[in-house]
Structure formats: C-alpha cells, structure tokens
GUTOR-708382 format. One record per residue (C-alpha): residue in one letter; x, y, z. Coordinates in steps of 0.5 Angstrom, whole numbers, plus 500, padded with zeros to 3 digits. Layout:
<recs>
AXYZ...
</recs>
This chain:
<recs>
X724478652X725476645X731478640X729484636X728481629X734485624X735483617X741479616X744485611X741491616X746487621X752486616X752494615X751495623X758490624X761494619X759502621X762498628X768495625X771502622X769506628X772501633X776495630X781492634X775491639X777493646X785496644X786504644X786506637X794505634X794511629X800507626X794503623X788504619X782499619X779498611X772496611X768492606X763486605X762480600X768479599X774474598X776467593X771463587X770458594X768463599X766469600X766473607X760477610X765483613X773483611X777488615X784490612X789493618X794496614X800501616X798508614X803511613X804505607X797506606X798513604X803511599X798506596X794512595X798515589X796510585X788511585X782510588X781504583X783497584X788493581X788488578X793482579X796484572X796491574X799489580X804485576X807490573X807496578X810491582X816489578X817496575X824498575X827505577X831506571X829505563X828498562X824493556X818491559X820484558X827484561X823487567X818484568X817476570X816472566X809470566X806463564X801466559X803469552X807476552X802480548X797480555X802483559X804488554X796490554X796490562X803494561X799500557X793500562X798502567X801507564X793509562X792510569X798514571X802509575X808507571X811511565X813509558X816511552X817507545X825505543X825502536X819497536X821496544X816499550X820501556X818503563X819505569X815506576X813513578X813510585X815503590X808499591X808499598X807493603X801497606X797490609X798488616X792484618X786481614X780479619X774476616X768476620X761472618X755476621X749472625X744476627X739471630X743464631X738459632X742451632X741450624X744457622X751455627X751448624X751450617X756457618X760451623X762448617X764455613X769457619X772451619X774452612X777457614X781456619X784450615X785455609X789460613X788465608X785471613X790472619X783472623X777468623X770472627X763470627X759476629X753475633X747480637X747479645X741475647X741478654X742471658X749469663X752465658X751468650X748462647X754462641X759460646X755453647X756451639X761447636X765452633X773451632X776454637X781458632X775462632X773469635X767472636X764478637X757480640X754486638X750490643X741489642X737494646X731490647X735488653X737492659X743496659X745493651X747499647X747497640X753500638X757497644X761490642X764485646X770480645X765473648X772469645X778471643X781468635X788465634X793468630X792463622X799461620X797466613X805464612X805457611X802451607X795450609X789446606X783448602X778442604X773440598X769435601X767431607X763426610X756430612X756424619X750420617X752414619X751411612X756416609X762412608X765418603X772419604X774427606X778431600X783437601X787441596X794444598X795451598X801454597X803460601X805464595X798463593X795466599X799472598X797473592X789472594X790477600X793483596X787482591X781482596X785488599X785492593X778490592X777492599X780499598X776501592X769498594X768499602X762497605X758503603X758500596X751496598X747503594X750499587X746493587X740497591X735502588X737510591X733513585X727510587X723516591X721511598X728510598X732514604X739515609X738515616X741516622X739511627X739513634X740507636X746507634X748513636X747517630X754515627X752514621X748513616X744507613X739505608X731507609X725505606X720510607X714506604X716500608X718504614X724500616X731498614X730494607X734488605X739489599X734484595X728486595X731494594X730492587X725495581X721489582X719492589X712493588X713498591X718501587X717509584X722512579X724519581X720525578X723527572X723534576X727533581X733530577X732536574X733540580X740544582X743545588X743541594X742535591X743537584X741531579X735528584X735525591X739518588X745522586X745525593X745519595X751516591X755523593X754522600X756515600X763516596X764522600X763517607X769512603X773517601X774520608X776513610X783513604X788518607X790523601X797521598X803524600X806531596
</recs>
C-alpha cells in the first residue's frame, strides 16, 4: 500500500500536536521540564520547520512575570543587566556598540511593559529590576519535517542538516518523517549526518500504525552549543567540473547564546498555533477539527469547501474559494461573540496560553 498523501504544513502541525504532548520521544514525562513548541523559526541563514525549547519549569514560571510577549534582544539588554538598586541606566547597563540614545529608547519600553521601574533624577533616568530574568532554557531541538521523502527531497534537506550540525546553534538536530511501513525505514538509508536524529510518525494506511504513535528510528548527538563552530556558506555542489573551494565563517559562542534566547522568546510568544495569523479564519469554509486519527487530541485546520486539511498558502483571499463571513454573524453574541473567525483565534490562544505556567505570586 502507498504512503498516504499529507500536505507538508498538515504534517508539520501534526509533529508539533505530537511533540508538545510527548517530547522527550520514549522518556516518562520530567515534570521538572516543560517543552515549548513552535514552527518557522530560527536565524536570517536558516529557519527550522519545528523548534522545541526544554525549559525548567520552575524557572519558566519565573519567565512568565514578564509577559506573554517576546522580548526583544534590547529588552533582554536591559531586564538582564537591571540592577537591584536605584542606579543611572548608563552605569548599569553595558555598554553597547550603538549610540546611547537607543538604549534609553529600549530603557522605556521596558518600563512601558511593567518589567523594570524607573524614575527621573535631575536629567538622569534611573532603574531598577522588579525581577531576576531567569535562565529558563535547557534544551533547543530542532526538527525538519518530510512527510513523504523521495531521494531528491533527502539530498536537498542532507544539506540544510548538515548546516546545522556545523552550526551548533540547537543542542538537537531531527529529521521527522511518516513510517512507510517497510522493515527498514527508507530515511535510514539516505546520507544523513549521523549527528542527526530521526523521528518516524505513525500512518494508518498501514497495519497497526497509529498516527499519533512516533518512534526514535535514530537517536541524535548532543551539538557542542558551548563551543565555537562554523557556519558553512558555500561548498562545491560534486560535479566533476566544480572546482570552487568550500567557505565557512566562524561563529562565537557568545553569539549562539545570544541567537538561542531570541528564537526561545519567539517560541514562547508565538507557539505553533500561531498558523491561524497567515490563514483566513473569518472565511466561512474555514473550520477546527478534531482528527480521530490522531486521537482527537487536538484541533487542526479544515477547509469545509475543499473538504480536507488546506495548506497555510492556498488558505488565503485569493482562494477561489474564499467567502468573508456574513456580516451577520460577527454581529452574533454568545457562543462565538464577533463570528466563527474570532472564535477561532480565542480558541487557539486559550490552547497556547494553557501551555505557559502563570507566574508565581
């Protein structure tokens, strides 16, 4: 029997309902750790399908004082450095390679938001923290979903993994694939760095797979995100004719640490559930369904006109098949007060919000 056909984004967000439920794959659940999931994330040079954050949840509820947003590597500057005690910003905070103007801007921002005080001394700006900024992160994994890998996709992602691996930004690198149902999975056979781990996810086109049963065909490597590495930028493609020399830049680990805390407040604010901000909710076909597949454990994006999952790009108003909500039912009152889309979005960011502890009294 063939592989059942799933879109690329359907199996990403499949990955990701999995990976929140069960990650780490085959370990009984630490309750001393919380995995935080998103999609799309990661550098200007590379940007992964699926980014989990281990974090210490303890030190996660610590996190939660300072909002539910992301902030920002100025913000970061500041309620990193914030001292206990009243002192001039510019005395306690480093001194930056950009003008000071900038980080007196960010200085205000955070005290906008509620996560550092301040007060004026003659023509002086002074702060204080509220709270310690935790070190809340543990683990970085970074996974890059295949659903149906034929031998052109394996050579092409063979390459992104093993950018990654040369990087070292993620302490984890997965390629996440469907089972096939033959003895030997067909993604073990393909030239893959063996730094790597894969993750094979359930099909039940085959017998006895369950779609939301995953197993460790490989075990990854723990990267060295503590140390030096580099950042390959160009390497001779194999033909015979190229005689073009490999080019590679250093990268500190001051940097990594830096590019690791601002992928994990993305992944703290956005989630995975984040697909519904570039999709069309307030079109009428456009619904959230339990797959029973799956188990029913959660909720995914249905297109009621197409009848079955649609893609994040054609879930657009250039669908053909796009119809803005009745003007009527966003007028609607209780249970899905502003129209079907609003319920949507409140639905989702309930979903997320259950996935961030409440900070401590």
């Amino acid at each position: 029997m063939t592989q059942s056909a799933e879109s690329e984004f359907a199996f990403e967000l499949r990955v990701c309902a999995w990976a929140e439920r069960n990650w780490p794959p085959g370990d009984a659940h630490d309750p001393d750790t919380t995995a935080i999931v998103a999609r799309q994330l990661g550098t200007k040079h590379r940007r992964w399908d699926t980014v989990i954050v281990k974090a210490d949840t303890d030190a996660l509820a610590e996190r939660a004082r300072f909002g539910s947003k992301r902030l920002d590597s100025d913000l970061l500057g500041v309620v990193q450095h914030a001292p206990a005690e009243w002192t001039w910003y510019r005395d306690a905070l480093p001194e930056p390679d950009y003008p000071w103007r900038y980080v007196r801007e960010a200085v205000h921002r955070a005290a906008d938001r509620g996560i550092v005080e301040t007060r004026q001394r003659g023509n002086r700006i002074e702060l204080r923290r509220k709270w310690a900024y935790p070190d809340w992160i543990e683990r970085v994994i970074a996974i890059e979903n295949k659903p149906d890998l034929t031998a052109s996709a394996a050579r092409a992602l063979a390459g992104q993994i093993e950018h990654d691996v040369a990087l070292g930004l993620a302490d984890e690198v997965w390629v996440a694939t469907t089972a096939t149902g033959e003895a030997v999975e067909p993604v073990l056979l393909e030239d893959f760095p063996v730094e790597a781990g894969v993750l094979v996810l359930g099909d039940e086109s085959f017998e006895g797979s369950n779609r939301d049963d995953a197993s460790v065909a490989w075990h990854p490597r723990t990267l060295a995100v503590d140390e030096p590495s580099t950042r390959i930028l160009d390497r001779p493609t194999g033909d015979p004719h190229d005689r073009s020399a490999a080019r590679f830049e250093y990268v500190s680990p001051e940097w990594k640490r830096e590019k690791r805390l601002a992928i994990a407040e993305r992944a703290y604010e956005r989630g995975w559930r984040s697909y519904v901000d570039t999709m069309r909710p307030d079109c009428r076909h456009f619904e959230l369904r339990r797959d029973a597949r799956d188990g029913g454990r959660d909720v995914l994006p249905w297109c009621a006109a197409k009848e079955r999952r649609q893609t994040a790009a054609e879930c657009a108003g250039s669908c053909p098949a796009f119809e803005p909500e009745p003007p009527n039912w966003r007028a609607a009152g209780w249970p899905i007060e502003g129209g079907p889309g609003s319920a949507v979005r409140r639905l989702l960011a309930r979903r997320h919000a259950r996935r961030r502890p409440d900070a401590p009294e």
